[in-house]
C-alpha positions in Angstrom: 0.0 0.0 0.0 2.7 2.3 1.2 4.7 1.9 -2.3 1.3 2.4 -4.6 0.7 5.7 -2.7 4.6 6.9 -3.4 3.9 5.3 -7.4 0.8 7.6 -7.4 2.4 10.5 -6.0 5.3 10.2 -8.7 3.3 10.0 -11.3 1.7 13.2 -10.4 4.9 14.9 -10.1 5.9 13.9 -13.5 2.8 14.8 -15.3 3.0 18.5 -13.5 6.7 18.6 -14.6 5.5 17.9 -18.0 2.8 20.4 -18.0 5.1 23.4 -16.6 7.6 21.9 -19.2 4.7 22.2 -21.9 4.3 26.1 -20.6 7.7 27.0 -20.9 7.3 25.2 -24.4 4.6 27.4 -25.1 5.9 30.2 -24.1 9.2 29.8 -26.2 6.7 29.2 -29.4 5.2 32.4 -28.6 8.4 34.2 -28.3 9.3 32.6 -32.0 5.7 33.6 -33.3 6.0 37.1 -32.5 8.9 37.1 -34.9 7.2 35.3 -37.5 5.8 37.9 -39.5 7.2 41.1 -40.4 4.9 44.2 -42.3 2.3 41.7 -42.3 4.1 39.0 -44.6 5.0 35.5 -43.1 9.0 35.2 -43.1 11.0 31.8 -43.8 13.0 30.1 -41.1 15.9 31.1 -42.7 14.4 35.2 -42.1 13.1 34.4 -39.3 16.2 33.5 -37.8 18.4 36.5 -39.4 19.0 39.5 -36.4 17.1 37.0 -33.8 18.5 37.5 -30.2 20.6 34.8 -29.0 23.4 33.7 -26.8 25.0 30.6 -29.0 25.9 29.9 -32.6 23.9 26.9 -32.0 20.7 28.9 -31.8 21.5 30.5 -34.9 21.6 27.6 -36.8 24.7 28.5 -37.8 25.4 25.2 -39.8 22.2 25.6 -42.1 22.6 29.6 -42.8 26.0 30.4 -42.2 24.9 33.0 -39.3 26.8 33.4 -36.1 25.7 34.6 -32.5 27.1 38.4 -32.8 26.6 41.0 -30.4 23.4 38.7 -28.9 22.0 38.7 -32.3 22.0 36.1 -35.3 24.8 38.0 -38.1 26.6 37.0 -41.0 30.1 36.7 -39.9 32.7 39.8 -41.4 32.9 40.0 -44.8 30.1 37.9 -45.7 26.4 39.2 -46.4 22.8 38.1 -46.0 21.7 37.3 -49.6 19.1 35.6 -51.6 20.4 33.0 -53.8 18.3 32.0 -57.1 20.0 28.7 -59.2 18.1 27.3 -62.0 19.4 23.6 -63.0 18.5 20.8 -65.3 17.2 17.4 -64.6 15.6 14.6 -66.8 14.6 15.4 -69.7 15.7 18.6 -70.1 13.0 20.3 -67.9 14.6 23.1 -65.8 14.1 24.0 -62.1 14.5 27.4 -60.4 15.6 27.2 -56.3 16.0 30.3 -54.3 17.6 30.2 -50.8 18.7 33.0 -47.9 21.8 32.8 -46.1 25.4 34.5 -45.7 27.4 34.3 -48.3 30.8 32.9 -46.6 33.8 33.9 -48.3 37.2 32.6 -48.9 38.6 30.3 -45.7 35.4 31.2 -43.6 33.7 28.1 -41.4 31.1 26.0 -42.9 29.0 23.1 -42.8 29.8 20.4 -46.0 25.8 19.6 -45.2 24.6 22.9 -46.5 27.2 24.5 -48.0 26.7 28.2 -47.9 30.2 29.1 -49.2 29.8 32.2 -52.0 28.5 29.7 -55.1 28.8 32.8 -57.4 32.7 33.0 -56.3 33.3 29.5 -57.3 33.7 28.2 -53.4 33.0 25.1 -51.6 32.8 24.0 -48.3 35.8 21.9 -47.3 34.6 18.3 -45.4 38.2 18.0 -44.0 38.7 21.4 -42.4 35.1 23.3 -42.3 36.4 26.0 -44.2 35.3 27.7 -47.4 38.0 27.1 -50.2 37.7 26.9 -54.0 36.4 24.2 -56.1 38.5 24.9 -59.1 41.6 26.6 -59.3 43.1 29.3 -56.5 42.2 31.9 -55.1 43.2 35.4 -56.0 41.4 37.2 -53.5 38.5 38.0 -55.0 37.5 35.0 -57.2 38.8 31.1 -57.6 40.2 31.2 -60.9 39.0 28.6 -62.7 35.4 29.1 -61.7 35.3 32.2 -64.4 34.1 29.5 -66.8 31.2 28.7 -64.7 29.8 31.2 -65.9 29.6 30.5 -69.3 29.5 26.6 -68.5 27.5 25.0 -65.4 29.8 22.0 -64.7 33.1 20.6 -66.1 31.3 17.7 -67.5 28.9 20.4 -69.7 31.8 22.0 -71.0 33.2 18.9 -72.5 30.1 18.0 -74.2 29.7 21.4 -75.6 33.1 21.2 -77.4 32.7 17.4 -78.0 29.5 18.5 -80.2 31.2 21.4 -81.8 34.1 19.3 -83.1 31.8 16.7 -84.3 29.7 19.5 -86.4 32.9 20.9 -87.9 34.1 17.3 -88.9 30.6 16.3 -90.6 30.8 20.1 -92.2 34.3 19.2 -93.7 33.0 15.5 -94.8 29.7 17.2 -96.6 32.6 19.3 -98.4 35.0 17.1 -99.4 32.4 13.9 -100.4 31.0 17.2 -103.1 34.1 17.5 -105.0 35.0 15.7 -108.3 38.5 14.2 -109.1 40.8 16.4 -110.6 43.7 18.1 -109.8 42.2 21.4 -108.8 39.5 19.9 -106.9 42.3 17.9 -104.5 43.9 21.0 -103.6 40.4 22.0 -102.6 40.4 19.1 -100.5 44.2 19.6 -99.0 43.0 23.1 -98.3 39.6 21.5 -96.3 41.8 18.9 -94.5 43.9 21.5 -93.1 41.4 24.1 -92.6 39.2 21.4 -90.3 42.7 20.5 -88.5 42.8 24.2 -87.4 39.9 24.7 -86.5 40.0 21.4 -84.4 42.7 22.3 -83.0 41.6 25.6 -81.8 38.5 24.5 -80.6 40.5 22.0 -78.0 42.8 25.2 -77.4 39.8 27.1 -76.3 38.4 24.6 -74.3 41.5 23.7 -72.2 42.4 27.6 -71.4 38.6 28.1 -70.6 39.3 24.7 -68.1 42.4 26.3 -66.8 40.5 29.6 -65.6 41.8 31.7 -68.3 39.5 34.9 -69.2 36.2 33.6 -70.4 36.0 32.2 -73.8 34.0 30.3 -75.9 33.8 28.9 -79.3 31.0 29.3 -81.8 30.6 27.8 -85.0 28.4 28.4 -88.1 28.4 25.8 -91.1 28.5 27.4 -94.0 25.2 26.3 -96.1 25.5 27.9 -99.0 25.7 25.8 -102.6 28.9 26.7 -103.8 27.8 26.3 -107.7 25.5 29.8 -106.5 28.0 32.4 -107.9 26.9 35.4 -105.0 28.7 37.0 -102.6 28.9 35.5 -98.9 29.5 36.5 -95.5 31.8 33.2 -95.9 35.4 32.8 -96.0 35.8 28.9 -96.6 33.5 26.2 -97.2 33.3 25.1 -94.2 31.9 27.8 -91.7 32.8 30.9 -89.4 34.3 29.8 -86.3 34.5 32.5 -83.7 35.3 33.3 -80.0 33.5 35.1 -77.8 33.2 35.9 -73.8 29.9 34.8 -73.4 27.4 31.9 -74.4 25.1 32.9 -77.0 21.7 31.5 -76.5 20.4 28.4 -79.3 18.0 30.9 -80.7 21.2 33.9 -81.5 22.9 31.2 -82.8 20.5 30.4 -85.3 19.3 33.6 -86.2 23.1 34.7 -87.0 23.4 31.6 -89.5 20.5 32.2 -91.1 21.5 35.2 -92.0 24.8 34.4 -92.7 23.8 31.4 -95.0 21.2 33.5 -96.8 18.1 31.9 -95.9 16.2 34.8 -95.3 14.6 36.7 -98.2 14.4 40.7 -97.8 16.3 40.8 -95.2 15.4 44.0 -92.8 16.0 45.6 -89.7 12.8 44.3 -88.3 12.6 40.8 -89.6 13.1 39.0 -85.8 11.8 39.8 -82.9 14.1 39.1 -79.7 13.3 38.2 -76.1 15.5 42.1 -74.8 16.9 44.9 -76.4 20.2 43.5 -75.1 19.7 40.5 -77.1 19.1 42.1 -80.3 22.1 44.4 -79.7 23.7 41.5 -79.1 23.1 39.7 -82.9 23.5 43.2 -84.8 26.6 43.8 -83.4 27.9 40.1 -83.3 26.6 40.2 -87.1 28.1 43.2 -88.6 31.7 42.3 -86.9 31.2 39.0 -88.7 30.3 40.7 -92.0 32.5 44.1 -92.1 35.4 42.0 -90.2 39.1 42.6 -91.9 40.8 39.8 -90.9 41.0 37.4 -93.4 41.7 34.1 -90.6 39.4 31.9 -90.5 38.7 32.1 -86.9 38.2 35.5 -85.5 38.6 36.2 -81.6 35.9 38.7 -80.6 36.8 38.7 -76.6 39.0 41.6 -77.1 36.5 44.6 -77.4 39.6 46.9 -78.4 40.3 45.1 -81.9 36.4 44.8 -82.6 36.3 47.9 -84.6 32.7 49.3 -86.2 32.5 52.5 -87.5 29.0 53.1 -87.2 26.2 51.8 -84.9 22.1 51.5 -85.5 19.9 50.9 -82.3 16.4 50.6 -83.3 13.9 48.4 -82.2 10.1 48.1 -82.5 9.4 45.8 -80.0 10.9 47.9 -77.3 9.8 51.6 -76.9 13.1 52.8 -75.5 16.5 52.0 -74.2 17.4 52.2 -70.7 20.8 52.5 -69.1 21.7 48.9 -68.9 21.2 47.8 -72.2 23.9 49.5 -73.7 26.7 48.6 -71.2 27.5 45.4 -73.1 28.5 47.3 -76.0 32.1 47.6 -73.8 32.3 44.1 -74.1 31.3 43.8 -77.5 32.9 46.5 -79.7 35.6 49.1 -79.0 33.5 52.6 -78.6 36.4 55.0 -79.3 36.2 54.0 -83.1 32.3 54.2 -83.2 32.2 57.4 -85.1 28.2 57.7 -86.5 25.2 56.6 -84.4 22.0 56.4 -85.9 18.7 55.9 -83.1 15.5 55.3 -84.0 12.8 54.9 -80.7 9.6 56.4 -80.1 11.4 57.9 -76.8 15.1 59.6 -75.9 14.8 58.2 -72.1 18.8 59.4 -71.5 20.4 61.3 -73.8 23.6 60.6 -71.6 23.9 57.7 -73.1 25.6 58.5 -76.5 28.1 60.4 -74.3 30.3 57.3 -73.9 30.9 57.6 -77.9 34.2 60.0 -77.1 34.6 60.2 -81.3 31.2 60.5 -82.6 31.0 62.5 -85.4 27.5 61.5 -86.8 24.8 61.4 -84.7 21.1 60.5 -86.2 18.0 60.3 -83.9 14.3 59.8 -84.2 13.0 60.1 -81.1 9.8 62.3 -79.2 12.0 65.2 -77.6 9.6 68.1 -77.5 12.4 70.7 -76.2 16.1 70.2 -76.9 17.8 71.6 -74.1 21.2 73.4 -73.4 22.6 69.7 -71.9 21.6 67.4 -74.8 24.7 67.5 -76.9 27.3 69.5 -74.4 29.3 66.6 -74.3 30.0 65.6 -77.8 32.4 68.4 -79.3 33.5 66.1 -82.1 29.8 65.8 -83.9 29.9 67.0 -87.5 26.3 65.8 -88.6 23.5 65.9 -86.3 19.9 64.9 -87.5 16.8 65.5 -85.5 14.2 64.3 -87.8 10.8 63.7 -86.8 11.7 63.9 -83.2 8.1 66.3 -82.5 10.2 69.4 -81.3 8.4 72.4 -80.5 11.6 75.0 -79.1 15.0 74.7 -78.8 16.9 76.2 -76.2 19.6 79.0 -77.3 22.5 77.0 -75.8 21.4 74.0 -77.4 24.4 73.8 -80.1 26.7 75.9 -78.5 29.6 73.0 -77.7 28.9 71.6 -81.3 31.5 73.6 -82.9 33.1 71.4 -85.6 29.3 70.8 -86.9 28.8 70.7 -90.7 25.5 69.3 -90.9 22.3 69.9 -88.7 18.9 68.6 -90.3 15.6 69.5 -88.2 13.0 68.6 -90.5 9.6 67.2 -90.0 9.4 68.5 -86.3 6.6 71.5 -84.7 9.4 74.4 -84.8 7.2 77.5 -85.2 9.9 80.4 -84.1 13.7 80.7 -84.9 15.0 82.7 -82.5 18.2 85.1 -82.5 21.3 82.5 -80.7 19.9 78.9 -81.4 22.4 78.7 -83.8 25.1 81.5 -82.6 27.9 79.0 -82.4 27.9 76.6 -85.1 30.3 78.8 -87.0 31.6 75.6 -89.1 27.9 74.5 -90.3 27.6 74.3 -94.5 24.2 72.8 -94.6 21.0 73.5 -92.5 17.9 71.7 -93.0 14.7 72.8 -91.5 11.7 71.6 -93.6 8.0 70.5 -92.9 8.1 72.6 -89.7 5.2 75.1 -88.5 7.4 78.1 -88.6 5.9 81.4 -89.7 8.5 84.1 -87.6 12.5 84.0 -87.9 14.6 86.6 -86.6 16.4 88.0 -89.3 20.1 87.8 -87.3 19.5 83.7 -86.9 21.8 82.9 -89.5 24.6 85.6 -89.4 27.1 84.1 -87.2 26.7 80.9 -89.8 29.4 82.5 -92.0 30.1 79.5 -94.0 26.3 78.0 -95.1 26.3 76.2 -98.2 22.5 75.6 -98.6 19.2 76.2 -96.5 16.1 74.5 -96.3 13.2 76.3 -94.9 10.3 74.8 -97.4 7.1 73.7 -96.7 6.9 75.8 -93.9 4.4 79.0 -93.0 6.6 81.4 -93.9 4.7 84.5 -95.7 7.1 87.3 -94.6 10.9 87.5 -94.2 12.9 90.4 -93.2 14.9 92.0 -95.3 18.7 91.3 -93.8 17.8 87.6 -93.2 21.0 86.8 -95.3 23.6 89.7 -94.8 26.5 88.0 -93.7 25.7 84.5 -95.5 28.0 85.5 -99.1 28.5 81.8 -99.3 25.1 80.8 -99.5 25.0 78.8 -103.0 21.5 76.6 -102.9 18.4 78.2 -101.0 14.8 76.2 -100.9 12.0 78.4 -99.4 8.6 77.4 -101.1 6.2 77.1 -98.6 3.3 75.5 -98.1 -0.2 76.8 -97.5 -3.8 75.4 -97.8 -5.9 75.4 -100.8 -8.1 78.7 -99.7 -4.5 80.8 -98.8 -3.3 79.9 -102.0 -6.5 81.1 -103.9 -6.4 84.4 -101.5 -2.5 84.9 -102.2 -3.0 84.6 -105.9 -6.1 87.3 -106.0 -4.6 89.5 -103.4 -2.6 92.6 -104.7 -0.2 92.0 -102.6 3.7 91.7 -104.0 6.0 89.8 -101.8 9.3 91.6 -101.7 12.3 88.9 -102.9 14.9 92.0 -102.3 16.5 89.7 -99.1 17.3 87.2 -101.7 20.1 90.0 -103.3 21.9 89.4 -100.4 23.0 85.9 -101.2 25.2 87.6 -103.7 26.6 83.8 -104.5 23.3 82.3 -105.0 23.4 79.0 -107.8 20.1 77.1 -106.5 16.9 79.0 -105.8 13.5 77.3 -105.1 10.4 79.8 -104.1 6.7 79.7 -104.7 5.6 83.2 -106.0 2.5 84.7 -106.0 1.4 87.5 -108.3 4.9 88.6 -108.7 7.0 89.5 -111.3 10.7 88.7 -110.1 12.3 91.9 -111.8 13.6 91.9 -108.1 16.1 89.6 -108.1 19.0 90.2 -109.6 21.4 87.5 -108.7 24.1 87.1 -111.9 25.1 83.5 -110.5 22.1 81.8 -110.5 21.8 78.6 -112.4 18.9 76.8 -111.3 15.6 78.0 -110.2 12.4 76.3 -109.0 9.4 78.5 -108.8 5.4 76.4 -107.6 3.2 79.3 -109.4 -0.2 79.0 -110.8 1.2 81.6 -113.8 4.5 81.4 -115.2 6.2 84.7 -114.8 7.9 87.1 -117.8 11.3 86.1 -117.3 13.1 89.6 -117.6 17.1 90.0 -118.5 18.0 89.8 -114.6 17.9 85.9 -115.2 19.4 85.8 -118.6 22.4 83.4 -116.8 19.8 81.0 -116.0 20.6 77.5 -117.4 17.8 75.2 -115.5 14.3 76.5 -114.7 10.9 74.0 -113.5 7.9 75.6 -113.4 5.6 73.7 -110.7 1.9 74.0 -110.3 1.2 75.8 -113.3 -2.7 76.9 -114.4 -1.9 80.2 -117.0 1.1 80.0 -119.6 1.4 83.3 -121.3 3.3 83.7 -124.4 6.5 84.8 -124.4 7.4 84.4 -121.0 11.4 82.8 -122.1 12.2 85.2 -124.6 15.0 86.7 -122.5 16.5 83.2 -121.4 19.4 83.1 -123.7 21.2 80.4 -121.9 18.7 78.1 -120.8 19.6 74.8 -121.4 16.8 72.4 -119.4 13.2 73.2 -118.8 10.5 71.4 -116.9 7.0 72.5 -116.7 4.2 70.6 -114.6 0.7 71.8 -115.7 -2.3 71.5 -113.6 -4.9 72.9 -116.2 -5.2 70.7 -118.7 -6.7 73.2 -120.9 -3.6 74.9 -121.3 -2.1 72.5 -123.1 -4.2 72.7 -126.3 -3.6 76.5 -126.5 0.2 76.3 -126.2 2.1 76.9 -129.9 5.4 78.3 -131.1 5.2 81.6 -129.2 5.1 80.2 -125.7 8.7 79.0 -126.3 10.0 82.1 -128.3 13.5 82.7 -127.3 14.9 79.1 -126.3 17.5 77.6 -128.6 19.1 74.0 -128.4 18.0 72.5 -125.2 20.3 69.6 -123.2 16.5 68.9 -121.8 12.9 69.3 -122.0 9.7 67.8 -120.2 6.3 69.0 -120.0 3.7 66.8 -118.0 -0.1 67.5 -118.0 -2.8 66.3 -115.4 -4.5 64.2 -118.6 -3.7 61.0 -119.5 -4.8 61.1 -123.0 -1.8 61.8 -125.2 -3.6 63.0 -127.7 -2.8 67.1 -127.5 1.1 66.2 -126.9 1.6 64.3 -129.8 0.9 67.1 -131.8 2.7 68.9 -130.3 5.6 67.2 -130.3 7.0 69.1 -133.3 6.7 72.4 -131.5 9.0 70.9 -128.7 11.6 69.2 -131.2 12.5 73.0 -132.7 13.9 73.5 -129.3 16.5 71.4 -129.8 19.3 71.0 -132.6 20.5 67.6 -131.8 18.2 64.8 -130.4 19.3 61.7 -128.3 15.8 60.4 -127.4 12.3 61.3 -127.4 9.3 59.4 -125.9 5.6 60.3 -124.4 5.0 58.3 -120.8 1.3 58.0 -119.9 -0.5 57.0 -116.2 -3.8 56.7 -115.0 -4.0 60.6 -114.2 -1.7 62.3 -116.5 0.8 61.4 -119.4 4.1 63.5 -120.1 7.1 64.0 -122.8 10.5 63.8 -122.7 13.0 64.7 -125.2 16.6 64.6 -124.6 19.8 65.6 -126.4 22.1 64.4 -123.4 22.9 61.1 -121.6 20.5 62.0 -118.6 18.6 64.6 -116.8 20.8 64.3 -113.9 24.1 64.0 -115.5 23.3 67.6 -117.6 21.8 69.2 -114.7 25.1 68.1 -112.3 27.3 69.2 -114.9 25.6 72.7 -115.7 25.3 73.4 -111.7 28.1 71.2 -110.3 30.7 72.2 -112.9 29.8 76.0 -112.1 30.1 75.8 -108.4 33.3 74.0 -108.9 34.6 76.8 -110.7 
């Protein structure tokens, strides 16, 4: 009795023990939950335990994440951080698999567990089973980085890296085979096939010489290569320097689907050919294939391997970034062009996106010299362009800008060429172009400007040519051109609706053309002239003039040097009108009232002796009225080369000829002068 009652009063004990064991439990699981969650999302044990208090590395699990008990709180140990670790791998059948982990990233020599192994993967480390340190894999350590892990990150095991070359070595054997099974005995044929025998030795043999240096830890390299595919009875030019393929080196695996696009391309089996015929996962991608593609094309080396891991000695002259897929290019995307090509030659850049997100980004082109861009920009301000002093030729064509600032330009001193056209410019204002004091050529057509100060152009002492057509332009002040004497072709017609047309033409009011005197060295003229009679202008060197008109004016002796004259737009021909153009040598006239033509005769063309060229085009198709004409238009000539009549659905038009070409006479009436 005595020893049940002692039994009993054990059992008691034990089960109270157990239950003030199971509070203490209970209360240690509280303290845990109330670190569970953190801005109201549930952490991981491997969060949870990061900057917990404790008083042991045990508690830290210091094993699983690498932490250590630090000041009473779980840290990563010096020199090592908290990261998050993403690894996508392969298993059966090729389906991938994407595992993210948290933990400290132990470096070089730091204690580990071989269980979980939280040495730095992306440093090529391992945790040691002998000592419990962190040491490299592969190769030694520098201090930084085990050496021969740099091929990791092309290749994800030694064992994938042999199997890559094994199957490029096998392709450039069945390449040569295919080759050498194709030619016919003869004696020039088994040179052909010395020449293949060699040439698949070499590349053999640099394929193995790539693969051991890339095993070794050497700089990353890799090899590609592209069978070439093309029939070699198909007498074209290729992108190929042997019959057997381009085998090149790079510092980076290409994906299967770059690969392939490039020897598509390269093997011609992609008709038409454009800019937008792929589409690409990134921007970087498809910077990737134009770039690899063009130093595969353009390259001047004639080996046939070429080593592209070197950006230095990848030289391209001129670069094209535009994409439809993507709207714009960000920062990023254009850093692996210092991998890729060496940017100091890059000397013309030509960008074509709906958006100019960072205009900082063509500042790492330290020689550009041509500079192209389509892109919305609105205002182009004083900070666009400071830092490229070397530009010659900037063009800002349909970029939508409305104002430029006055500073704009000012560092582009060495520029030649500046084209603005099709943009919303409505004012030129006194300074925008103030410094450009080396510009030949300015183009600003199909704007909305109707106001320009009449200093814009006078620091520009060297302009060549202007273009301000198609623009709102119905008064300009006088001195517009006083200090431009080298000004040789001018284009100012302008445009204007229907209605201002018919108002301008019935309106007594005479545009004054005296600014135009000032271009005393004026060859090319092009103007639309309403109700005016030119007697104006009086400019001895001009050679070519361009007038839209609904009536062709009486051409008085202050044009007497003209050689080439196109009448535009025409609707009343009076007689006459060329009687005092002694020395015109081509004339076009483009009628839009086809009534005219059957009340044209002899007298319209009194005055003009042996023609180079002539062409007279009429908004009728039926030929009728210039076929009998015809032998009004051949006394206009003393020598004819060819003469024909060309009809379309809306007009129909003669051409008669006593020269090579239109374009060959007209460049050797204007061109020959100027070069005088």
């Amino acid at each position: 009795m005595f020893k049940q009652t002692i039994l009993i009063c054990s059992i008691v004990l034990i089960g109270y023990s157990l239950v003030e064991c199971g509070k203490n439990s209970n209360s240690a699981d509280s303290d845990s939950n109330s670190n569970e969650y953190y801005q109201g999302v549930k952490l991981s044990s491997a969060e949870r335990r990061y900057n917990r208090t404790c008083t042991s590395d045990y508690q830290c699990k210091n094993y699983e994440y690498g932490l250590q008990c630090l000041s009473g709180a779980c840290k990563c140990p010096e020199g090592s951080n908290w990261i998050t670790y993403t690894r996508t791998y392969t298993y059966k059948r090729g389906q991938t698999k994407t595992e993210t982990k948290r933990f400290c990233d132990l470096t070089f020599d730091d204690l580990c567990s071989t269980k979980y192994n939280r040495c730095n993967p992306d440093l090529g480390l391992t945790c040691d089973r002998a000592t419990a340190k962190c040491i490299c894999s592969t190769g030694a350590w520098d201090g930084s980085v085990c050496g021969k892990f740099l091929i990791l990150n092309i290749m994800n095991s030694e064992e994938e890296l042999f199997n890559y070359y094994s199957r490029l070595t096998n392709e450039i054997d069945l390449q040569s085979e295919t080759r050498l099974v194709s030619l016919d005995s003869n004696s020039v044929n088994d040179k052909v096939a010395d020449d293949l025998v060699n040439l698949r030795l070499c590349l053999i043999e640099k394929s193995k010489e790539i693969e051991k240096i890339s095993g070794e830890g050497c700089p990353n390299k890799i090899a590609v290569f592209i069978p070439n595919q093309i029939n070699e009875q198909i007498r074209q030019k290729t992108f190929f320097k042997n019959m057997i393929g381009k085998f090149f080196i790079l510092s980076e695996k290409l994906s299967h689907d770059l690969i392939s696009k490039l020897s598509d391309v390269l093997n011609r089996k992609v008709k038409k050919f454009q800019r937008f015929t792929y589409e690409f996962e990134t921007l970087q991608d498809e910077t990737k294939f134009w770039i690899i593609l063009d130093l595969l094309k353009y390259s001047e080396s004639d080996l046939d391997s070429l080593d592209l891991t070197d950006p230095s000695n990848n030289k391209l002259k001129s670069l094209f970034f535009s994409s439809r897929k993507f709207p714009l290019i960000n920062d990023y995307d254009l850093d692996i062009l210092n991998d890729y090509v060496n940017l100091d030659v890059v000397s013309k850049i030509t960008y074509d996106f709906p958006d100019l997100i960072n205009p900082n980004n063509f500042n790492r082109f330290k020689n550009l010299t041509s500079l192209g861009i389509s892109a919305k920009i609105e205002h182009v301000t004083a900070d666009l362009f400071s830092q490229l002093e070397n530009l010659e030729i900037l063009k800002l064509i349909k970029c939508q800008i409305k104002t430029i600032d006055k500073d704009a330009f000012n560092n582009l001193k060495n520029l030649i060429y500046l084209n603005l056209n099709e943009n919303s410019l409505e004012l030129l204002e006194k300074y925008i172009f103030s410094n450009l004091l080396k510009l030949e050529k300015l183009l600003i057509k199909h704007n909305e400007i109707y106001y320009i100060d009449q200093d814009v152009f006078f620091w520009c002492k060297n302009l060549k040519e202007i273009d301000l057509s198609a623009n709102r332009l119905f008064k300009i002040k006088s001195k517009i051109f006083d200090g431009n004497i080298e000004l040789e072709t001018l284009r100012i017609d302008q445009k204007f609706s229907k209605k201002e047309i018919v108002e301008l033409n019935s309106s007594t009011m005479v545009i004054n053309f005296n600014y135009l005197n000032k271009a005393k060295n004026l060859i090319s003229l092009t103007l639309s002239v309403f109700n005016n009679n030119l007697a104006e202008i009086k400019l001895e060197s001009l050679r070519l003039l361009v007038i839209k008109t609904s009536k062709v004016p009486k051409f008085r002796e202050n044009f007497q040097n003209l050689q080439v004259l196109n009448l535009i737009n025409v609707n009343t021909f009076p007689e006459r009108c060329f009687i005092n153009l002694k020395n015109l040598k081509m004339l076009k006239i483009i009628l839009r009232n086809k009534q005219i033509i059957r009340e044209i005769n002899e007298q319209h063309f009194s005055g003009l002796e042996d023609l180079g060229y002539f062409l007279i085009e009429v908004n009728d198709p039926d030929p009728f009225w210039l076929r009998s004409l015809e032998s009004v238009f051949l006394k206009l000539f003393n020598n004819i080369t060819s003469s024909r009549i060309v009809t379309t659905s809306s007009s129909c038009k003669i051409e008669i000829l006593n020269c090579e070409s239109e374009s060959n006479l007209k460049r050797r009436l204007i061109d020959g002068y100027s070069n005088e």
